[in-house]
PLY file of the C-alpha trace (Angstrom):
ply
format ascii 1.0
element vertex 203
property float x
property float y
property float z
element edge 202
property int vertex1
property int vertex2
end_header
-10.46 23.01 31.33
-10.01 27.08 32.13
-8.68 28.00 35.24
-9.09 30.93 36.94
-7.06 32.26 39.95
-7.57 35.54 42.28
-4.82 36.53 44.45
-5.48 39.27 46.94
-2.26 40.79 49.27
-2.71 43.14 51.86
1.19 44.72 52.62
0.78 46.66 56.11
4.57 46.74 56.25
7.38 47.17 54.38
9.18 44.91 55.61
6.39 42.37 53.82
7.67 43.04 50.56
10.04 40.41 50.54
6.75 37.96 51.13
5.52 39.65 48.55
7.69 39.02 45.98
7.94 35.52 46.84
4.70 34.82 46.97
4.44 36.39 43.67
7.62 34.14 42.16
5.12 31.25 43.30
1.62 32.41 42.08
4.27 32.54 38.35
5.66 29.22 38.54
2.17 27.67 39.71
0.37 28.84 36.80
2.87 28.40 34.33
2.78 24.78 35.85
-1.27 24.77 34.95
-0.73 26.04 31.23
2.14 23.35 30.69
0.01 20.74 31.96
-2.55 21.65 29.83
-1.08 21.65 26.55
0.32 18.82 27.48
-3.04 16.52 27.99
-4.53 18.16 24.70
-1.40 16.88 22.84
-1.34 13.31 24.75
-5.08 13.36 23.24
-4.27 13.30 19.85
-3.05 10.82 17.90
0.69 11.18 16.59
1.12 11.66 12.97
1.76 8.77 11.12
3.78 8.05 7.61
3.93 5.75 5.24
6.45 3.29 4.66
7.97 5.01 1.43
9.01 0.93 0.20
8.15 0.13 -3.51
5.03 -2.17 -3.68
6.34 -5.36 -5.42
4.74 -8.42 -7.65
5.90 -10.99 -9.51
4.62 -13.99 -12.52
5.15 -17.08 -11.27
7.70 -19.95 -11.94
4.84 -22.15 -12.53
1.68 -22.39 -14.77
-1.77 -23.07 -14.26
-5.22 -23.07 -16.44
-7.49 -20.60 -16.01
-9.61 -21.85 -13.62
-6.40 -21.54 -10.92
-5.65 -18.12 -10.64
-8.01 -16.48 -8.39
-7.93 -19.25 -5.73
-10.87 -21.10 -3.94
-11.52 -17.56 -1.85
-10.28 -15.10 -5.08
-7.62 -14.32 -3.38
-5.26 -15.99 -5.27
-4.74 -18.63 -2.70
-2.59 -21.62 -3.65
-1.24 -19.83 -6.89
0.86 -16.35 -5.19
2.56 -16.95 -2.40
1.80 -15.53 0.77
1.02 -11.63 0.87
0.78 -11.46 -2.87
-2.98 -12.05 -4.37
-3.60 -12.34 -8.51
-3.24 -9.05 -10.00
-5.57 -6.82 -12.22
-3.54 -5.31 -15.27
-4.29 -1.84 -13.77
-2.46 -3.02 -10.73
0.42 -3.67 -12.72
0.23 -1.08 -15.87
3.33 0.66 -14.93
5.86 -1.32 -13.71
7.93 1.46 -12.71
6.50 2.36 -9.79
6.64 -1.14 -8.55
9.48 -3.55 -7.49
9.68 -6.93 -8.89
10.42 -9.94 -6.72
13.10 -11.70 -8.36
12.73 -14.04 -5.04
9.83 -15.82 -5.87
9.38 -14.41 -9.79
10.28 -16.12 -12.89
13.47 -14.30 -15.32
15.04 -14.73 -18.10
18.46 -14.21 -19.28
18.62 -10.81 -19.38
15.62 -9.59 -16.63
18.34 -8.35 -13.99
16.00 -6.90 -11.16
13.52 -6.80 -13.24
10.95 -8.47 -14.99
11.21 -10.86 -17.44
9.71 -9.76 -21.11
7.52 -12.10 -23.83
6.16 -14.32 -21.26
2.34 -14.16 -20.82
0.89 -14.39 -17.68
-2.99 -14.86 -16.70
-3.96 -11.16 -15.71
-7.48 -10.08 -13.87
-9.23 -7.57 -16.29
-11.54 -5.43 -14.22
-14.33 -6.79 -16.30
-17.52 -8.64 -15.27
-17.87 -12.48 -15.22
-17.67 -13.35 -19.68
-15.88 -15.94 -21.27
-16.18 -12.67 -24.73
-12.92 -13.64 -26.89
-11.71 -10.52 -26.48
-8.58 -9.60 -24.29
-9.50 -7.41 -21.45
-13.30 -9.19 -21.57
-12.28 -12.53 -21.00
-11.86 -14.00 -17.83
-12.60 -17.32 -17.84
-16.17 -16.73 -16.23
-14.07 -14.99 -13.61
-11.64 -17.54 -13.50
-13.76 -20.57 -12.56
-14.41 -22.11 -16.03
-11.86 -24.27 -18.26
-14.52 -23.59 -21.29
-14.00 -20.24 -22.75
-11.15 -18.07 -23.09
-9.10 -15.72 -20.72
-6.58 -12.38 -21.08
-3.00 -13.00 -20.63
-0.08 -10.36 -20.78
3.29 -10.26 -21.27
5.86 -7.10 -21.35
6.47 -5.72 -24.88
10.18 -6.82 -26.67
8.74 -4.22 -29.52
10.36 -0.91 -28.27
10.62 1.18 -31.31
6.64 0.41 -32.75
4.13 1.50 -30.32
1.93 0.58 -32.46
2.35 -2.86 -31.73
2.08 -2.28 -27.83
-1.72 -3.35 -27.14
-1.92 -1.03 -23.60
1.15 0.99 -22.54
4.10 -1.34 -22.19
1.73 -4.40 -22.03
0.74 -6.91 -25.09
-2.75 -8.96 -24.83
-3.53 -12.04 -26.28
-6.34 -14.63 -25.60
-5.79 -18.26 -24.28
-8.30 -20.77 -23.54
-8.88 -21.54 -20.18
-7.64 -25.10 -20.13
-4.76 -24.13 -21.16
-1.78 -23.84 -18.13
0.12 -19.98 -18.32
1.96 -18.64 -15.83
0.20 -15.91 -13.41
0.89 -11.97 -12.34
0.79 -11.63 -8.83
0.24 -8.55 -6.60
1.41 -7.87 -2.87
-0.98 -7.40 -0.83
-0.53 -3.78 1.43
2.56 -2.24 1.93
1.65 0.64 3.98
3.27 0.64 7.40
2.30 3.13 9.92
5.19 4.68 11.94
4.25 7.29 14.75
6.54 9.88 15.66
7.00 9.52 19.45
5.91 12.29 21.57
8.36 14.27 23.45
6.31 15.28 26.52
3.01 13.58 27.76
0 1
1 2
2 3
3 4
4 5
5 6
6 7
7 8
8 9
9 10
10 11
11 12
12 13
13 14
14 15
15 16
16 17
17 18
18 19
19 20
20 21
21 22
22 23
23 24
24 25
25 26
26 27
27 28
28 29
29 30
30 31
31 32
32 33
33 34
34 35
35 36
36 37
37 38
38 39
39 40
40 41
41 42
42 43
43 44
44 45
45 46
46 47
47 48
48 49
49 50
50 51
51 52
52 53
53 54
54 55
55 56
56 57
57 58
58 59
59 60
60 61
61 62
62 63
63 64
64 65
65 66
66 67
67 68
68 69
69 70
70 71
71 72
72 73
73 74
74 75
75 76
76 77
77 78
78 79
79 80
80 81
81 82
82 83
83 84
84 85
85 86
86 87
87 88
88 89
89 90
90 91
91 92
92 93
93 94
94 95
95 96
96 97
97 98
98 99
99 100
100 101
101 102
102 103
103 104
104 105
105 106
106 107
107 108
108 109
109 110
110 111
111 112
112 113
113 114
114 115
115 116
116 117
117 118
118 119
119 120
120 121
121 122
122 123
123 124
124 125
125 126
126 127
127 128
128 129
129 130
130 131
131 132
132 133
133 134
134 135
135 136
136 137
137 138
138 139
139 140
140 141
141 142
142 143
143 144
144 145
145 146
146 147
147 148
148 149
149 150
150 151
151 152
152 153
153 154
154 155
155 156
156 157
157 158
158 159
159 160
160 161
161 162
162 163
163 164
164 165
165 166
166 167
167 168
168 169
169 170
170 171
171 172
172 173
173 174
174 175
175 176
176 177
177 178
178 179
179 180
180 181
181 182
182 183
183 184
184 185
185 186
186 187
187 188
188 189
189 190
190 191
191 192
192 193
193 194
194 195
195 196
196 197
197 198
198 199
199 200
200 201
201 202
């Protein structure tokens, strides 16, 4: 919205010019008013910036073991096998686990895992692939997880630090497992970011 204001003073006597100057400190104030107000209800307009929660994203492989045909849940969410907020996780999800935070709550250790995850223990793993059953890890999925005939990928953190040759994709080893058989499965939170809105000083 523009505003535009005329103000026209006739002074016939001096002895107005104390009006005058009052009326003047007025006419300032008033529109100095109008331009506050205004950049007031353009910033009240728009939206305040938000952040993201700067948490790590966390996952986990479960205490428990299930065949392949478990993982992805009735809905392929994972229902039933990760616990609430956490859905079955694709490798690529995963691949480096130092950007993430593992959940020694509801995650299985070992001896020595600390914080962190525990090594040498597969877990079922989604592969990014289509629907196969291919006997090769990173194909095989178990039909996307709905068939005990057939074979799946599994992965497990390396124990081999000083041959990286023997590391099958980054700090991950693959193997194949058949379908029926039970393994323990990599789970994935869900979303982590959190919007927080600076508040706004003036409205």
């Amino acid at each position: 919205m523009n505003w535009r204001i005329s103000l026209r003073i006739h002074i016939q006597r001096r002895s107005d010019l104390a009006m005058l100057l009052t009326l003047a400190i007025i006419a300032i104030i008033f529109l100095g008013y109008l331009v506050f107000a205004q950049e007031s209800a353009a910033a009240s307009s728009q939206p305040a910036p938000a952040v993201a929660s700067t948490r790590m994203r966390q996952y986990y492989l479960t205490k428990d073991s299930f065949k392949g045909t478990k993982p992805s849940g009735s809905n392929g969410s994972g229902a039933g096998v990760c616990a609430n907020g956490y859905h079955f996780a694709s490798l690529w999800e995963i691949l480096d686990p130092s950007n993430l935070k593992y959940d020694t709550v509801l995650g299985d250790d070992l001896l020595d895992s600390g914080e962190g995850p525990p090594s040498y223990t597969l877990g079922w793993v989604r592969t990014g692939s289509s629907s196969n059953n291919i006997p090769k890890p990173g194909r095989a999925n178990c039909s996307n997880w709905e068939y005990e005939s057939g074979f799946g990928t599994v992965v497990s953190l390396t124990t081999n630090w000083t041959d990286s040759s023997n590391r099958d994709i980054f700090v991950w080893d693959a193997a194949l497992h058949t379908c029926s058989e039970e393994v323990q499965v990599w789970c994935m939170e869900d979303y982590y970011w959190m919007k927080i809105y600076y508040p706004l000083i003036m409205r």
